[in-house]
C-alpha positions as CSV (number, residue, x, y, z in Angstrom):
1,X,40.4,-0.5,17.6
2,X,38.9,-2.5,20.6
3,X,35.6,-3.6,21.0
4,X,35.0,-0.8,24.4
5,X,36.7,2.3,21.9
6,X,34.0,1.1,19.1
7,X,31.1,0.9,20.8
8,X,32.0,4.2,23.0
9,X,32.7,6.3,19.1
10,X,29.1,5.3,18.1
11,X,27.0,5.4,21.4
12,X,28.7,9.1,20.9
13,X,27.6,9.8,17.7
14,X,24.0,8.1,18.3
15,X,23.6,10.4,20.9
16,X,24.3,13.6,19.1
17,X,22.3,12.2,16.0
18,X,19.2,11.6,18.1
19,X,19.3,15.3,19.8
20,X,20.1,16.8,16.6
21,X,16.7,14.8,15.3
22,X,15.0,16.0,18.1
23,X,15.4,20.0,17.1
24,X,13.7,19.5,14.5
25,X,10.2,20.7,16.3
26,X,7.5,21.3,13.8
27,X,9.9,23.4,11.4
28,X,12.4,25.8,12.7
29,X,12.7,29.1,14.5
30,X,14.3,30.6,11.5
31,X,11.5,29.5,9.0
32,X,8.8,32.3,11.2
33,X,10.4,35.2,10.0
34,X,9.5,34.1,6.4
35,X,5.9,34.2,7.0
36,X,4.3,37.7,6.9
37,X,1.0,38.4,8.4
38,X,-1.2,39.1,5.6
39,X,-3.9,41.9,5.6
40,X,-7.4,41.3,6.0
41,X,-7.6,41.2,2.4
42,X,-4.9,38.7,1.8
43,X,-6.4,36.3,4.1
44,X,-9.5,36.3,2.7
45,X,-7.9,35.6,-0.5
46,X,-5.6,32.8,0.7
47,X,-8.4,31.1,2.5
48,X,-10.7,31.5,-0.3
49,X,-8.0,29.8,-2.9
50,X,-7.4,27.0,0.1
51,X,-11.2,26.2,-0.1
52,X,-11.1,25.9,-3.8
53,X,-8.2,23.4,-3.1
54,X,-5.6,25.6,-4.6
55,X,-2.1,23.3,-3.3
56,X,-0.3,26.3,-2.7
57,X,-2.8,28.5,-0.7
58,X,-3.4,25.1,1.1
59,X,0.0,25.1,2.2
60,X,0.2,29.0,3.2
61,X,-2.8,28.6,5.0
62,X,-1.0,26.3,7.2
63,X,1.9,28.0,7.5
64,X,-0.2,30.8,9.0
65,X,-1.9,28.5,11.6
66,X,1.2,27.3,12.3
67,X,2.8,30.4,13.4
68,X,-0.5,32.4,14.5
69,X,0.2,34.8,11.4
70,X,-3.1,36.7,10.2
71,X,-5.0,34.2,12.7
72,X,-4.8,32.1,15.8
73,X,-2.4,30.0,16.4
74,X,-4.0,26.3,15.7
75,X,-1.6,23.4,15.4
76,X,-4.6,21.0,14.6
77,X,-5.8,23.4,11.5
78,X,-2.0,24.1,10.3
79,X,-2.2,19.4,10.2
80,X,-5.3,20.3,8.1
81,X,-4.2,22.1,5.8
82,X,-0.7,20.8,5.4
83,X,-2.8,17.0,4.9
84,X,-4.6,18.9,2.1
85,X,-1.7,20.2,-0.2
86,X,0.7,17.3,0.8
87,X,-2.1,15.1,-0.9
88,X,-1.7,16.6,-3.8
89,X,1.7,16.2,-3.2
90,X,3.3,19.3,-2.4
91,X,6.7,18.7,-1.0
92,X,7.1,21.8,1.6
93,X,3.6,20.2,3.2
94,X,5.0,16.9,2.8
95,X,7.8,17.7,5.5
96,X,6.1,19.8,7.7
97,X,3.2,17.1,8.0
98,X,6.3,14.9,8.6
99,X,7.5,16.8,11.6
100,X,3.4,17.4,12.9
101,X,3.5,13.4,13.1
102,X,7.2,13.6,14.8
103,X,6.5,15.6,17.3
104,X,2.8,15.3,17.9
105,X,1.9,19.0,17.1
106,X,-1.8,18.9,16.3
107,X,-2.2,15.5,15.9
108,X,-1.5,12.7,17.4
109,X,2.0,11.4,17.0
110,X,2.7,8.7,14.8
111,X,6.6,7.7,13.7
112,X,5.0,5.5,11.1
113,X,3.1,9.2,9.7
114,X,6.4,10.7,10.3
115,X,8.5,8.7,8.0
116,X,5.9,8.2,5.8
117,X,5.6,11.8,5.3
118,X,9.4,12.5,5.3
119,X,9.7,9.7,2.0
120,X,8.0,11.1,-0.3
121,X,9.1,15.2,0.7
122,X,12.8,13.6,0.4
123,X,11.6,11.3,-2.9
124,X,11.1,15.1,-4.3
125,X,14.4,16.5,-3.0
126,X,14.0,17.8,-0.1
127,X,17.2,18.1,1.7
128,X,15.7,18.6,5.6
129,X,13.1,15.1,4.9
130,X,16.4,13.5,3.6
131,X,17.9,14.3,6.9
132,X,15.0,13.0,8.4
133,X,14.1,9.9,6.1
134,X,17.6,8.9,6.9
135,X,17.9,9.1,10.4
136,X,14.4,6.9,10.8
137,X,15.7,4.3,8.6
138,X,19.3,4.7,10.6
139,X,17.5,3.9,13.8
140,X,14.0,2.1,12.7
141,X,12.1,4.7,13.7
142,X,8.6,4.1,12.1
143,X,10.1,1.9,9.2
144,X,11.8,-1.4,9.3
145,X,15.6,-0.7,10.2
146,X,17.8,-0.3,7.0
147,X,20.9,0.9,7.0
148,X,21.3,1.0,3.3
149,X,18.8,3.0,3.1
150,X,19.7,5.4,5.5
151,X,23.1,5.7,3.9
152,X,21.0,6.6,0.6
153,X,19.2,9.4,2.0
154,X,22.0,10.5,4.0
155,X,24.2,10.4,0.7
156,X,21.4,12.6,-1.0
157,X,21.6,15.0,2.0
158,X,25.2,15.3,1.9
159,X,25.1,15.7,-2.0
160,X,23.2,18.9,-1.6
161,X,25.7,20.7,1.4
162,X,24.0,19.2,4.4
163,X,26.6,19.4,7.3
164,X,24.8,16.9,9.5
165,X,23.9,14.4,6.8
166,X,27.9,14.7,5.9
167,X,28.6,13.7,9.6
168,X,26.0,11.0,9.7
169,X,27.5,9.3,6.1
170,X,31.4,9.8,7.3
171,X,30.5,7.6,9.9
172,X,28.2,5.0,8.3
173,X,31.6,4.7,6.1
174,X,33.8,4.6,9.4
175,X,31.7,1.6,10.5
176,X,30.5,0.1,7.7
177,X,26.8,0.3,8.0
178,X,25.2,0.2,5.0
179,X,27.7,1.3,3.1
180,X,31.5,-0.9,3.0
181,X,33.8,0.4,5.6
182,X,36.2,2.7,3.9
183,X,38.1,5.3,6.1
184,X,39.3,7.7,3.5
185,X,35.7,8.1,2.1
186,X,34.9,8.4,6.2
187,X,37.8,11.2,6.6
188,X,36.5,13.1,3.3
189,X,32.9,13.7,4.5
190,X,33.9,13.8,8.0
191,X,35.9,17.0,7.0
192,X,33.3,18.3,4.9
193,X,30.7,17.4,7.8
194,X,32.5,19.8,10.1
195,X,33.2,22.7,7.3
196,X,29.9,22.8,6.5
197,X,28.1,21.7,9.9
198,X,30.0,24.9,12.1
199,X,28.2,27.1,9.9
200,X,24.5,25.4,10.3
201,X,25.1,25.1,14.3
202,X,26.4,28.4,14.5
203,X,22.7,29.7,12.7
204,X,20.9,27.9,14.7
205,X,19.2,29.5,18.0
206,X,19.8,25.5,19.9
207,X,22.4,23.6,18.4
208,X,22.3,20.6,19.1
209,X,25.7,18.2,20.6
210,X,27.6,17.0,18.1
211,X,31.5,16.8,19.2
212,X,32.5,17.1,15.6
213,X,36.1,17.5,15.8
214,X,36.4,15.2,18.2
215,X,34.6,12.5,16.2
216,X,37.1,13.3,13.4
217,X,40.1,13.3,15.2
218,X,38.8,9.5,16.6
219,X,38.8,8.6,13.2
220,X,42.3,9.7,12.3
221,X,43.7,7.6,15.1
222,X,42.9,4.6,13.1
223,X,44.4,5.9,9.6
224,X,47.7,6.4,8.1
225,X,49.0,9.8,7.2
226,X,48.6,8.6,3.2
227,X,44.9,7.9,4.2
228,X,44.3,11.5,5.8
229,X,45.8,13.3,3.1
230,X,43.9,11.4,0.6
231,X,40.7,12.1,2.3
232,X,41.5,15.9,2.3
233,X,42.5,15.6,-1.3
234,X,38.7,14.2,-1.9
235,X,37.4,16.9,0.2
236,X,39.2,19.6,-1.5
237,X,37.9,18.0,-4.5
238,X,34.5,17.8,-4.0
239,X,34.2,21.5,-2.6
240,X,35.9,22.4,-6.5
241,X,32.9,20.8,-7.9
242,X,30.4,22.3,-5.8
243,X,31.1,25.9,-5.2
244,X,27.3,27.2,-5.1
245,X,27.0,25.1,-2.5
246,X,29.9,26.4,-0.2
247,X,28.8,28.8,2.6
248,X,29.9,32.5,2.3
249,X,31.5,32.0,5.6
250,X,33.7,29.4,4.2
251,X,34.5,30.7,1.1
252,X,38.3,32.7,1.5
């Protein structure tokens, strides 16, 4: 593949990486409907238990600034809050102070905060602050650049059904960053990247652009017909070893 084709596959697929980061604003659209506004009653309790420095009242007493649930809407006291329980190391809090830092939503942004917090949410398996960890260390956004890292936390990501994580591995493997350059490893998450990515875009309320098919279909240019079918084979395989992780939409 020439040099201009190379760099024109990744510039594409740093693009769509950064936007899809970028959606990520202070937890998602989705995430509102699963906080109820609590009675008068309820709130006293939940801020009583958050005073006593109860981890997971701490953390619903954020959630509830955060979305204006029960009270006002106060980014700056949700950070509060979330600071309190992720101390005590609370992995939900751990994120969500992640993405305050990101995006500068009650406090003041700080990458560095950001990635710090992301770590330790995806050191406890957090599959989101996986994403996230992994696209920092991708692009050295508030750590030191390291592509082996990235591939790590991308892997972890992918290991658990995330779609974008998939596409952000397959072509770490296409290019060799961090990771040895090894096509049919490429074409296998690749594949499951767009199985499993169509069904997180299509939930979403602004997906972000990521020309997954295209990307793919790039990527078999460069491969042999043995190499494509072996990379389906490995797909095929690893959706036969995790079936609770397969979509309902996918599932036949």
């Amino acid at each position: 593949m020439g040099l201009q084709k190379h760099s024109m596959i990744q510039g594409r697929f740093t693009l769509s990486w950064l936007m899809l980061v970028l959606c990520s604003v202070f937890g998602t659209v989705s995430a509102k409907a699963q906080v109820l506004t609590p009675t008068p009653q309820e709130l006293t309790e939940i801020q009583a238990r958050a005073n006593a420095g109860n981890t997971r009242a701490e953390h619903d007493l954020a959630e509830l600034y955060k979305w204006g649930q029960g009270v006002k809407q106060n980014y700056a006291e949700a950070v509060k809050w979330y600071t309190k329980a992720a101390e005590q190391g609370d992995a939900d809090s751990e994120l969500n102070l992640g993405y305050a830092y990101q995006t500068g939503s009650g406090i003041k942004k700080s990458e560095k905060e950001a990635a710090k917090w992301f770590e330790k949410a995806a050191e406890q398996g957090i599959m989101v602050a996986e994403d996230s960890i992994g696209a920092a260390y991708l692009y050295g956004k508030g750590v030191r650049k390291d592509e082996v890292a990235a591939a790590h936390y991308f892997g972890k990501a992918a290991e658990q059904g995330d779609g974008d994580a998939m596409m952000a591995l397959g072509s770490m493997y296409w290019f060799g960053q961090g990771v040895s350059s090894d096509l049919v490893t490429a074409y296998m998450w690749m594949l499951l990247g767009e199985k499993f990515g169509s069904v997180e875009t299509a939930l979403r309320e602004n997906p972000p652009f990521v020309d997954v098919p295209s990307m793919r279909h790039d990527l078999m240019r460069v491969m042999t017909e043995p190499e494509v079918s072996e990379g389906k084979e490995l797909a095929d395989a690893w959706l036969a070893k995790h079936p609770q992780l397969i979509p309902t939409k996918l599932k036949k």
